[in-house]
N, C-alpha and C positions, 0 to 999 in steps of 0.2 A: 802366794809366796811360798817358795822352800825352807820351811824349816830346818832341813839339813842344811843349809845352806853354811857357807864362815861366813861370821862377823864383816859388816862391810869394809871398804877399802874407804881411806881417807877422804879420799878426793870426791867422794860423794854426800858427805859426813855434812848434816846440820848444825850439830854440836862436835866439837872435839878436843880433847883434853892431851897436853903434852907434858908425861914428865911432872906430873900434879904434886905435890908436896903441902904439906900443913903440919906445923909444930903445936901444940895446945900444952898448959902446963907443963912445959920437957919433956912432953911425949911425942914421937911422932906418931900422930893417927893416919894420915895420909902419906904415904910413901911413892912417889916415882912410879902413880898412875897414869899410865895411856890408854884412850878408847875415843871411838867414833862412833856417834848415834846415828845412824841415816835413818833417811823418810819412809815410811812404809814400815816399820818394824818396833814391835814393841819388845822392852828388856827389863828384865825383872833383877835387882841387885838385892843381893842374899849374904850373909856371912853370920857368924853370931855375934853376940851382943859387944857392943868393945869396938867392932873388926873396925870401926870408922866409915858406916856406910850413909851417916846424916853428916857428917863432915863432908864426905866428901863429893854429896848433892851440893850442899850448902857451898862449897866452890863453884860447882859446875854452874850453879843459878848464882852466882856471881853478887851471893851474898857475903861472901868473907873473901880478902884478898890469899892468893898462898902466897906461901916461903918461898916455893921454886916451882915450874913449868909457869905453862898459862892455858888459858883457857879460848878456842874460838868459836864465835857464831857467825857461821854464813864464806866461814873462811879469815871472818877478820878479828882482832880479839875483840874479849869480850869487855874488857877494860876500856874499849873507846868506843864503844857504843853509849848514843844518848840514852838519856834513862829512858824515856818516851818509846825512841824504835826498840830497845830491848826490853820493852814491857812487852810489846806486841808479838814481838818473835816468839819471846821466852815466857810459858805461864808454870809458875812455879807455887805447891802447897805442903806447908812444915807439914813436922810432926806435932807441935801441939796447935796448930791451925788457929791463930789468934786472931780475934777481930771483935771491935764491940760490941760487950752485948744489949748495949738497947737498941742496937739499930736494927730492923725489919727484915727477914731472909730475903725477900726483892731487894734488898740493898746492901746489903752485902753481898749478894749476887752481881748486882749493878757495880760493885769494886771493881769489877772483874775488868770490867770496861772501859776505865780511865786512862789506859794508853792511847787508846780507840778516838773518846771524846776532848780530853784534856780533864786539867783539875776542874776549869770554868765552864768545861761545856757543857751544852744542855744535853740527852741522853737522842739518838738519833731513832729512827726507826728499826735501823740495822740495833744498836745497842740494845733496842726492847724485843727485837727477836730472839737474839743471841742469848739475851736474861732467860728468856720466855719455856726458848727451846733445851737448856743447860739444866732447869730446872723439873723439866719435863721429865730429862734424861735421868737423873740422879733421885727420880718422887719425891722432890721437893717443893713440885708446885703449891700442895696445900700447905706453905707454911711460909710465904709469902709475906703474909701481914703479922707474923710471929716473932716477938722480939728471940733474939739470937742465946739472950742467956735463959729465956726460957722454954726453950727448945733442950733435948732428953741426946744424951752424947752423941748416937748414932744419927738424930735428927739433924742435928749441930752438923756432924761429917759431913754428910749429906749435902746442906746448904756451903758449904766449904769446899769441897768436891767442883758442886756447881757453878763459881766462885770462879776458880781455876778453868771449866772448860769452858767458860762463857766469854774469856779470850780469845779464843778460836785463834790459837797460837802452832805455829808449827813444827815446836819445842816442848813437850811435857814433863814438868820434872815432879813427882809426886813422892812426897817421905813417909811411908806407914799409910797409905790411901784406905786401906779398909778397918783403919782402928775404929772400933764403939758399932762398926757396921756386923749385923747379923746373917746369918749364911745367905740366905738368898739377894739380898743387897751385893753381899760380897762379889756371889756370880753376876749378879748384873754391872759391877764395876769392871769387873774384867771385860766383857761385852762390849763396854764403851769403849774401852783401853783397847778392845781389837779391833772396833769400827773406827776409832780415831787413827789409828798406825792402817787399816787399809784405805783410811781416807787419803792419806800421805803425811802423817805426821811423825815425829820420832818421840818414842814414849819411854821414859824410864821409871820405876816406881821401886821402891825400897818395898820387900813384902818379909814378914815373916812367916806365913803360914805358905809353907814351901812346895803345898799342892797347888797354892795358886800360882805359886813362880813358877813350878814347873809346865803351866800352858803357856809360859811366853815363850815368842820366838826364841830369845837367846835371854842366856842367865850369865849375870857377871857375878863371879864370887870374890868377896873380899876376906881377906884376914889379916889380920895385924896390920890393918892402913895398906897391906897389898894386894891387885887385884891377880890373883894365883889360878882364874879359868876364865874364859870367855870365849861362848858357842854354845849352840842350842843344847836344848835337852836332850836330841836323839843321839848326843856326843857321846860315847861311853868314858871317854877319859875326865868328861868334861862334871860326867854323875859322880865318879870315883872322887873325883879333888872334893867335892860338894859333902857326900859323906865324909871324907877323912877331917875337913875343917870341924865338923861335928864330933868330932871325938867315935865316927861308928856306930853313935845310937840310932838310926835309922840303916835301912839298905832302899833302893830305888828299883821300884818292878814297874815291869809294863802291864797295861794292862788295857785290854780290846772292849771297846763300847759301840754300841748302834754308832756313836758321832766319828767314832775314827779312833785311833791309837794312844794311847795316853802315857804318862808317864805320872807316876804314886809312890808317895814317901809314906815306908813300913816302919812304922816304933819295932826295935829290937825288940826280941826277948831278952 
């Protein structure tokens, strides 16, 4: 895929959002967002704290209704989809990633699944792959027979993570993906996040460690509930709005590695 490339054109768009709006307390945090996530492409949503970047997942995964636009999957909104087929389309993990904790990481992982089998159904072969292979993905498999709350935060993520890809969904919506996760985890989450978007899925993940947004395809920036850039990293106008939301304390260098080109956020002096 071309990372230069623009942001896709609607009409290709898995997910797409028109015109988004959300009021919370008298605030508006979501402001008169539009974007389209297409397949093949992962995007990383960035702003600072405030900007309303878990609101305005939190609509797109069609956990909270908005004030104004609407939201589509597949082309149709997202409000008339059965919960069933938009479990399956859409696999969606908060930021504080809740789920019981005496239940067994194999089973919390197997949540994953329940659009797949139903509430009543028995777990398929396909459902113990997908568990099997999720967990593989995220090194979670040793923690399997682990109850949930006593599993160590990044272990917890981990099983939570696996959770989310064990839907084998062709919609990713992930809010803070690498919290409690330690640096090499973290690159390995990214890894997945490129293998799932070149499998053909559209990925989006709320990240604040802004070296990792900067490997995705394209970076949506939010501020004040507005989305103020959208286009990859190699955008220069696109790096420039991304510092200025930051108030300047960083600048954004290139920089050449054995793997290819990169782009790295510098703390100010």
């Amino acid at each position: 895929m071309n990372r230069d490339a623009m942001p896709p054109l609607a009409d290709t768009a898995l997910l797409q959002a028109e015109g988004l709006g959300l009021v919370l307390g008298g605030r508006r945090v979501v402001d008169q967002v539009a974007l389209a996530l297409a397949p093949g492409q992962w995007a990383a949503l960035v702003g600072p704290n405030g900007a309303g970047k878990s609101s305005l997942l939190s609509l797109l995964a069609g956990l909270k209704p908005p004030d104004a636009g609407r939201v589509l999957l597949d082309g149709r909104p997202l409000a008339d989809w059965p919960a069933r087929a938009r479990g399956q389309r859409l696999a969606w993990l908060s930021q504080q990633g809740e789920a019981e904790g005496e239940l067994a990481g194999a089973d919390v992982v197997g949540l994953g699944r329940l659009p797949h089998q139903g509430l009543f159904g028995a777990p398929s072969a396909d459902d113990v792959a997908a568990v099997q292979a999720a967990m593989t993905e995220t090194a979670s498999a040793g923690f399997a027979q682990r109850r949930l709350g006593a599993l160590s935060g990044g272990e917890r993520q981990r099983v939570l993570l696996a959770r989310a890809l064990a839907v084998r969904s062709p919609v990713l919506l992930l809010d803070e993906p690498t919290t409690h996760l330690d640096a090499p985890h973290q690159r390995a989450l990214v890894r997945s996040l490129v293998q799932r978007a070149r499998a053909g899925c559209a990925v989006l993940a709320v990240l604040h460690d802004l070296n990792l947004a900067l490997a995705a395809d394209r970076l949506l920036v939010l501020h004040q509930g507005r989305l103020v850039a959208d286009g990859p990293p190699a955008d220069a106008a696109v790096r420039q709005r991304l510092v200025a939301v930051f108030d300047d304390t960083f600048s954004i260098e290139g920089l050449a590695t054995p793997q290819g080109h990169r782009w790295v956020a510098v703390p100010a002096l």
